[in-house]
C-alpha positions as CSV (number, residue, x, y, z in Angstrom):
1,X,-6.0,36.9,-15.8
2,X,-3.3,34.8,-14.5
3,X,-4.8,31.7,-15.8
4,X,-4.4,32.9,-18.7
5,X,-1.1,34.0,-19.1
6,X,-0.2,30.5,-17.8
7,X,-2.4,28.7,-20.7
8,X,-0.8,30.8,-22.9
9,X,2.7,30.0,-21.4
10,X,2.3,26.2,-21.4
11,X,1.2,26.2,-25.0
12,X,3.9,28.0,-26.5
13,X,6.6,26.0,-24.3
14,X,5.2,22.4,-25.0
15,X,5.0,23.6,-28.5
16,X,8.5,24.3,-28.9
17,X,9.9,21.5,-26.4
18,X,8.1,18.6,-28.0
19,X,10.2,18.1,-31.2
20,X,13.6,17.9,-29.4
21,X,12.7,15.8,-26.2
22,X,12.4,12.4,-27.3
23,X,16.1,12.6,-29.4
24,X,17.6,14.4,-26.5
25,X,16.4,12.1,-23.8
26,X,17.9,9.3,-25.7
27,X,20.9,10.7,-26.7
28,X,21.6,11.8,-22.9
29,X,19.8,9.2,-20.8
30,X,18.4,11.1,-18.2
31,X,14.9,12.2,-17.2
32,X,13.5,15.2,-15.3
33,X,14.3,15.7,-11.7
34,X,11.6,16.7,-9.8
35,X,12.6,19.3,-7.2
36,X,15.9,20.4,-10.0
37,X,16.2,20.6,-13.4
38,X,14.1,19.0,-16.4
39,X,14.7,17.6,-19.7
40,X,14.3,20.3,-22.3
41,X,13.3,22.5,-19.5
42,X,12.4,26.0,-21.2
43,X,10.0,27.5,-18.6
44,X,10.9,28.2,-14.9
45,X,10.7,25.6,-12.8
46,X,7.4,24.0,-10.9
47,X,6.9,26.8,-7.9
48,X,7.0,24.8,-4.5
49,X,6.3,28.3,-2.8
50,X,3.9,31.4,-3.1
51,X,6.7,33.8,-4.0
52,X,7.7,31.4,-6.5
53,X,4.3,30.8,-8.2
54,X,3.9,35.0,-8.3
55,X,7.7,35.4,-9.8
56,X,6.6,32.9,-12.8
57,X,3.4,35.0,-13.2
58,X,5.2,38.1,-13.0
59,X,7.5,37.0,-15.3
60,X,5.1,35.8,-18.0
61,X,3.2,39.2,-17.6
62,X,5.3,41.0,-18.2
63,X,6.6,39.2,-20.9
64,X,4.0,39.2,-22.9
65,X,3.4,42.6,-22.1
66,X,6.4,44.3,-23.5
67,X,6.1,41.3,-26.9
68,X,2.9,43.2,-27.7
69,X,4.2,47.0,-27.5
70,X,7.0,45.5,-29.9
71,X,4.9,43.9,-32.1
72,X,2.5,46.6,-32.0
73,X,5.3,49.4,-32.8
74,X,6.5,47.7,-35.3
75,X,3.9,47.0,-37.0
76,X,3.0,50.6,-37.1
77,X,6.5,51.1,-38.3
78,X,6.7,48.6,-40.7
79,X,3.1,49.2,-42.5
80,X,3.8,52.8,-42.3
81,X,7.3,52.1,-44.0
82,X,5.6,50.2,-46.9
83,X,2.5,52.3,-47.5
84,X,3.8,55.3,-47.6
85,X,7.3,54.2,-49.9
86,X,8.5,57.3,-52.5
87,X,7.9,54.3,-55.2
88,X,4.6,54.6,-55.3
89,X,4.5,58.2,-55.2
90,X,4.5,59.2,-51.6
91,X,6.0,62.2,-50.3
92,X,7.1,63.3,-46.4
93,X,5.1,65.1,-44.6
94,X,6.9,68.3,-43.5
95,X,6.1,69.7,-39.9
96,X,8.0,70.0,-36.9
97,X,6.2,68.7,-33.7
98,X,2.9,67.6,-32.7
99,X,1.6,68.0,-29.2
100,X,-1.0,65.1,-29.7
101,X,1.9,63.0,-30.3
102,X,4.1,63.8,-28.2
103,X,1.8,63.6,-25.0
104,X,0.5,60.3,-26.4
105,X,4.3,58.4,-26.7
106,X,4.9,60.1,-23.1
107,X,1.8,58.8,-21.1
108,X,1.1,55.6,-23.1
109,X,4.9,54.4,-21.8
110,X,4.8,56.0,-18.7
111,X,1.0,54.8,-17.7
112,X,2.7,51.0,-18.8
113,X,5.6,50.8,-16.8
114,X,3.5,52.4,-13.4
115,X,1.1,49.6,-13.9
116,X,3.9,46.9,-14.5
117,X,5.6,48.4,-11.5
118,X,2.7,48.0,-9.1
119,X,2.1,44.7,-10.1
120,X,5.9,43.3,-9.3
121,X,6.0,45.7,-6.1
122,X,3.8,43.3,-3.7
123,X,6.2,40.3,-4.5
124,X,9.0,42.1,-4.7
125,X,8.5,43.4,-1.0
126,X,7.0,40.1,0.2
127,X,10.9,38.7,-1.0
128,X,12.6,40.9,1.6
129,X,9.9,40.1,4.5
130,X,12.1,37.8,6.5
131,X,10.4,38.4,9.8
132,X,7.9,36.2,12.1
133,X,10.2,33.5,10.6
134,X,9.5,30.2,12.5
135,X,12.7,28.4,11.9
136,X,16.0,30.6,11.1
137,X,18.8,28.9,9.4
138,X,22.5,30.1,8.9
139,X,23.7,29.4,5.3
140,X,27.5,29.7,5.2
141,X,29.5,29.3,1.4
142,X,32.5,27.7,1.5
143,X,35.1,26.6,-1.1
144,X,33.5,23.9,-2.3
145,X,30.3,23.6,0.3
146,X,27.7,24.5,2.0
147,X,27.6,25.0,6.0
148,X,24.5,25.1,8.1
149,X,23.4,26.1,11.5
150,X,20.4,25.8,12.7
151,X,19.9,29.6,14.8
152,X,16.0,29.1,15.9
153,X,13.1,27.2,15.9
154,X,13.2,23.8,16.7
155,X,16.3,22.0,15.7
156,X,18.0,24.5,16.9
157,X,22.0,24.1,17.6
158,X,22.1,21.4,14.9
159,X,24.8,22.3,12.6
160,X,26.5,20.1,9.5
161,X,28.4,20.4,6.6
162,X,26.9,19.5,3.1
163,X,29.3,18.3,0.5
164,X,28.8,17.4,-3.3
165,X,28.6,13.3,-2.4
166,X,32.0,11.4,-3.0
167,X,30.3,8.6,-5.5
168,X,29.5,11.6,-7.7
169,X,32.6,13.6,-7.4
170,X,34.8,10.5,-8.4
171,X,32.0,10.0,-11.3
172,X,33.2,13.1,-12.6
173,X,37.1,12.5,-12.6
174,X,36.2,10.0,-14.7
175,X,34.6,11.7,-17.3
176,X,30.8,11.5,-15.7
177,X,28.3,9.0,-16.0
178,X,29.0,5.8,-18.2
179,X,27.4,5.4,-21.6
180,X,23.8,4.8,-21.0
181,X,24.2,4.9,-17.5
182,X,21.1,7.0,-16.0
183,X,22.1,9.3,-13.3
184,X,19.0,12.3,-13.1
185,X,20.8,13.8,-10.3
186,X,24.4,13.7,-11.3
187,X,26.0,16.5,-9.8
188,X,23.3,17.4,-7.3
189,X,23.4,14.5,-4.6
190,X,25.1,15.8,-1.4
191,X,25.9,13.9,1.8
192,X,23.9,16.2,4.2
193,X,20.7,17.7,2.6
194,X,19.2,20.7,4.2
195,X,15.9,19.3,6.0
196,X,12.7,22.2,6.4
197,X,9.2,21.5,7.7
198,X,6.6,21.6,5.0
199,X,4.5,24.8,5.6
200,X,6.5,27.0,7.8
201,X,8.4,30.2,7.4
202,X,12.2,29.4,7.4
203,X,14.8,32.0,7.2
204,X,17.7,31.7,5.8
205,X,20.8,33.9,6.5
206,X,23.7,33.7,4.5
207,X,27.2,34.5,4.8
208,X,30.7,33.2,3.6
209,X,34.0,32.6,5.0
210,X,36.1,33.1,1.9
211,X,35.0,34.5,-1.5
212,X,31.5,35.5,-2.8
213,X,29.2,32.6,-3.1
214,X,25.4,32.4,-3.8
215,X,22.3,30.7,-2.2
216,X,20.0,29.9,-4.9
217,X,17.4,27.4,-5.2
218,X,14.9,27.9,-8.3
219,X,11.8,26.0,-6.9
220,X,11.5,28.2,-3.9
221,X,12.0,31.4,-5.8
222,X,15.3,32.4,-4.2
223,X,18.7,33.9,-5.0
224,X,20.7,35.8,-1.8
225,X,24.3,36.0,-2.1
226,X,26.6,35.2,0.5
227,X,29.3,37.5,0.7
228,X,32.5,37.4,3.4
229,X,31.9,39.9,6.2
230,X,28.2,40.5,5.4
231,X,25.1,38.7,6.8
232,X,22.0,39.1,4.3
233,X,18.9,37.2,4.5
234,X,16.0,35.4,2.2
235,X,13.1,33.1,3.3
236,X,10.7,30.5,1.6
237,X,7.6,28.6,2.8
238,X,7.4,25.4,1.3
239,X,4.2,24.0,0.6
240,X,5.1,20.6,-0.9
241,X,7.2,18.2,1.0
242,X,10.0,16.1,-1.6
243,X,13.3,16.9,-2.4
244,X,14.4,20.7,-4.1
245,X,18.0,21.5,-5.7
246,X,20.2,24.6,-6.6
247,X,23.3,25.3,-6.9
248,X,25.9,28.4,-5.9
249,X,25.0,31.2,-8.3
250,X,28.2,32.7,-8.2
251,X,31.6,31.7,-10.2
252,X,33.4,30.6,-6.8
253,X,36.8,29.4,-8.0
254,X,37.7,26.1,-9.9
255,X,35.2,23.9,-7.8
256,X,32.1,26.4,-8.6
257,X,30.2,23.0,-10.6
258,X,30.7,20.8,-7.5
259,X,28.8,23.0,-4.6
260,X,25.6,22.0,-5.1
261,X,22.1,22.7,-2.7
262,X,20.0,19.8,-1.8
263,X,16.8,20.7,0.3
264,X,15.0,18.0,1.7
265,X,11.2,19.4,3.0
266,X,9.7,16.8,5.4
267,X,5.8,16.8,7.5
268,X,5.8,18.2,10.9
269,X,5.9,14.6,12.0
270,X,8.7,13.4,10.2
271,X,10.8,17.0,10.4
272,X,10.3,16.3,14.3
273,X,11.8,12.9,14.6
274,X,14.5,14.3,12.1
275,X,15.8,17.0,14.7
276,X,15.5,13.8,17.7
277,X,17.4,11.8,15.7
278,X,20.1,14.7,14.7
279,X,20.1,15.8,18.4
280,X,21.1,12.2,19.2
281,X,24.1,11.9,16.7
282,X,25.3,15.5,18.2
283,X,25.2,14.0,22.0
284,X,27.0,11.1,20.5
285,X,29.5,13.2,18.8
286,X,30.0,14.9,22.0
287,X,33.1,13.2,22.8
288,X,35.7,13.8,25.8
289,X,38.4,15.7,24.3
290,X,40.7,14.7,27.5
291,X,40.0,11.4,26.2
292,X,43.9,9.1,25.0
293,X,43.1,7.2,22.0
294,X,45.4,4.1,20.6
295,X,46.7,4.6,17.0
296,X,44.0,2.0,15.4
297,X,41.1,3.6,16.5
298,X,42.0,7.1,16.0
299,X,43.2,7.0,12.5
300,X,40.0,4.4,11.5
301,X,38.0,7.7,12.8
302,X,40.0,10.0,10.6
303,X,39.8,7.9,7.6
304,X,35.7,8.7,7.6
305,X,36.5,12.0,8.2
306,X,39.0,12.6,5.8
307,X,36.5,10.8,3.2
308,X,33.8,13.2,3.9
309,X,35.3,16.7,4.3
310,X,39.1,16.9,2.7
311,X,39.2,14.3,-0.6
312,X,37.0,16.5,-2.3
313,X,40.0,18.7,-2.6
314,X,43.3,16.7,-1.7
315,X,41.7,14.0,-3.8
316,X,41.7,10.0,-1.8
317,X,45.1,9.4,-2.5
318,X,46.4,12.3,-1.1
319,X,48.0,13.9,-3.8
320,X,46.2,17.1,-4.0
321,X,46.0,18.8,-7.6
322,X,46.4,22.4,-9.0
323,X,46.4,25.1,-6.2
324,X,45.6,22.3,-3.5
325,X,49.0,21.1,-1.8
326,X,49.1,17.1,-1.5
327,X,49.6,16.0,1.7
328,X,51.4,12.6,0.9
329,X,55.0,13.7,1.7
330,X,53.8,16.7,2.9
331,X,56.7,18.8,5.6
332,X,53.7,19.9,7.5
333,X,52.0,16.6,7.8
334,X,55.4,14.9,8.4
335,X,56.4,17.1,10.7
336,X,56.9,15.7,14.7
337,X,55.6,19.1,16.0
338,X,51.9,18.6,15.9
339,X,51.2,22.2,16.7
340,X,52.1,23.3,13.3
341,X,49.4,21.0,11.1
342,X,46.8,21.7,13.9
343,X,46.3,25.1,13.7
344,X,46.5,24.5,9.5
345,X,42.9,23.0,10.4
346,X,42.0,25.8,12.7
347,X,42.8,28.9,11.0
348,X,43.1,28.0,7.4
349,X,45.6,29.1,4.9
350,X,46.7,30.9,2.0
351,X,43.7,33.2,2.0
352,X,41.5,30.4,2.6
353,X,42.4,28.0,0.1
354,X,42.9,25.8,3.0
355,X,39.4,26.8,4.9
356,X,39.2,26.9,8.5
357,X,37.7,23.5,9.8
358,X,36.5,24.8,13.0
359,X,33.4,23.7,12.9
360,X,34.7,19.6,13.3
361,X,35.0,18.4,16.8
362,X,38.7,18.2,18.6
363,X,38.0,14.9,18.5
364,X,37.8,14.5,14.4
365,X,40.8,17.0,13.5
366,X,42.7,15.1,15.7
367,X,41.5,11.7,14.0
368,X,42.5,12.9,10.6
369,X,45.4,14.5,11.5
370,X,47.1,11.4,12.6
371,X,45.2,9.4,9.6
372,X,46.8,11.8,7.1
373,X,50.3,11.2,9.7
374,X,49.9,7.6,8.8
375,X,48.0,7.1,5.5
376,X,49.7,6.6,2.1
377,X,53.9,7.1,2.0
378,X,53.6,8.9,5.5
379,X,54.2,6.2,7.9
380,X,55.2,8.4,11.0
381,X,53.7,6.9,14.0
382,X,52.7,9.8,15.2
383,X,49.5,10.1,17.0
384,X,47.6,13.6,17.8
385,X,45.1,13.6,21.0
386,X,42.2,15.7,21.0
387,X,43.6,17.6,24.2
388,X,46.3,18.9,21.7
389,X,43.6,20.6,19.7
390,X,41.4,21.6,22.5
391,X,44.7,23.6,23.6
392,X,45.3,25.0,20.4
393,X,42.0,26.2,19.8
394,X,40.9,30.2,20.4
């Protein structure tokens, strides 16, 4: 039965895609992603997981179940319309009901949509199974990125920020990719990929720390919001290794385009020597916050950090733009009391259109602190220590 439906799919897709792909593709220059999104794609994408594989059945089913009750009724309809015109002498039948009728378009209905609802009831509970998970990830949405926390299952305590890549972000300032320039995963690239084992059960919680965002990527077959003061939860078991994208599937403010989801599923092997080599970066990121730093070195450490967590918003140049403040000539970032800019980073602002960067090390807030002290027209000469922000923190 399912092979089938899926013959019967594939034809009718490849049928209707194959007279737009070859002008398209040259128009655009770009190919099909795998893992993401496909020239002319008009089907759902390649299923990496079970759930996934029975959604794209499910959906073809019952597709193709309810363009068969419309053809049928219509065709009924329409041949009854036309045979039975007054122009060629017909005249309505008079009577009022008809119990053979009316039991008929009650059950007929009702006996289709019971049998369409058992079949979507397995998958749709199998969704919601999160437990027995074997590795349990904590997806947080943030204005404009993703934050993740690795709860259980090995690799656990690794956490990282991912962020739309900075190549691509100042691709699109300038109007995207250059004529004939091919980039198949403009948009999509991210500094920090989410990294899975192939064939295990990984759980994904998601939450948010400032407006409603949404975890969604189409190969695995999910879609779980992540709402501000809620925890909800989805899970996938992928059983390819390669790379997978989504994006947030929920309008998130100006930035909503730039927050994209790169999952990166490796072997057992390889997964392993992933987390060893993630655990090493984390001891070596471990630094001594009682630890005085000279002015060079500090603000060459900021620079990076700026770079990969604040330009995306206050732009490289420091001028900000729209709702975000620029910090060139900024009273807060000028300002000889430290305390004020510090907890800025700590707490946020302005109902978290300056996020909370909590989740950096004393040592890296106070590294771009001082850079953004020093950087562009604000030549203080001030230099933050990260025992100032280990004092400041709650």
């Amino acid at each position: 039965m399912k092979s089938i439906f899926n013959k019967l799919a594939s034809l009718a897709l490849s049928a209707a895609a194959w007279a737009g792909t070859a002008v398209f593709s040259l128009a655009h220059a770009v190919n099909d992603l795998p893992g993401g999104p496909a020239v002319n794609q008009l089907n759902l994408p390649p299923a990496v997981t079970r759930i996934a594989a029975d959604q794209a059945w499910l959906h073809w089913f019952m597709l193709i179940v309810c363009t068969v009750v419309f053809v049928a009724v219509f065709a009924v309809m329409f041949y009854s319309i036309w045979k039975h015109r007054k122009s060629v002498g017909h005249k309505a039948a008079n009577f009022h009901e008809s119990v053979a009728v009316e039991i008929a378009w009650t059950i007929v209905p009702f006996v289709i949509v019971v049998i369409m609802g058992l079949m979507a009831t397995k998958t749709v509970v199998a969704m919601k199974d999160t437990t027995n998970a074997d590795l349990t990830i904590k997806a947080t949405g943030m204005q404009w990125k993703w934050g993740y926390d690795y709860l259980r299952g090995e690799g656990e305590g690794i956490g990282f920020v991912s962020t739309l890549d900075s190549s691509q972000r100042a691709m699109s300032d300038a109007g995207g990719p250059k004529k004939g320039e091919i980039v198949d995963d403009y948009l999509l690239k991210v500094d920090n990929p989410l990294v899975v084992p192939v064939d295990k059960k990984v759980r994904i919680i998601t939450t948010a720390n400032d407006v409603i965002h949404a975890f969604m990527v189409p190969a695995f077959g999910i879609k779980q919001d992540a709402i501000p003061g809620f925890v909800r939860d989805t899970w996938f078991r992928a059983e390819k290794t390669g790379d997978f994208y989504g994006q947030c599937a929920e309008l998130c403010g100006k930035e909503h385009a730039y927050m994209p989801i790169h999952v990166k599923v490796l072997s057992a092997e390889d997964y392993s020597k992933w987390v060893a080599a993630e655990q090493k970066k984390m001891a070596a990121k471990q630094d001594d916050p009682t630890k005085v730093w000279t002015l060079d070195d500090i603000t060459k450490r900021g620079e990076k950090v700026y770079a990969a967590n604040c330009a995306a918003c206050h732009q490289a140049n420091g001028k900000g733009a729209g709702p975000i403040k620029p910090l060139d000539g900024s009273a807060v970032v000028l300002d000889a009391d430290h305390k004020r800019q510090i907890l800025v980073l700590l707490n946020g602002q302005n109902n978290n259109t300056m996020p909370s960067w909590k989740q950096l090390s004393d040592t890296d807030i106070a590294a771009v602190i001082s850079y953004t002290k020093n950087n562009w027209s604000n030549k203080t000469g001030q230099l933050v220590q990260p025992a100032e922000v280990l004092a400041l923190r709650k």
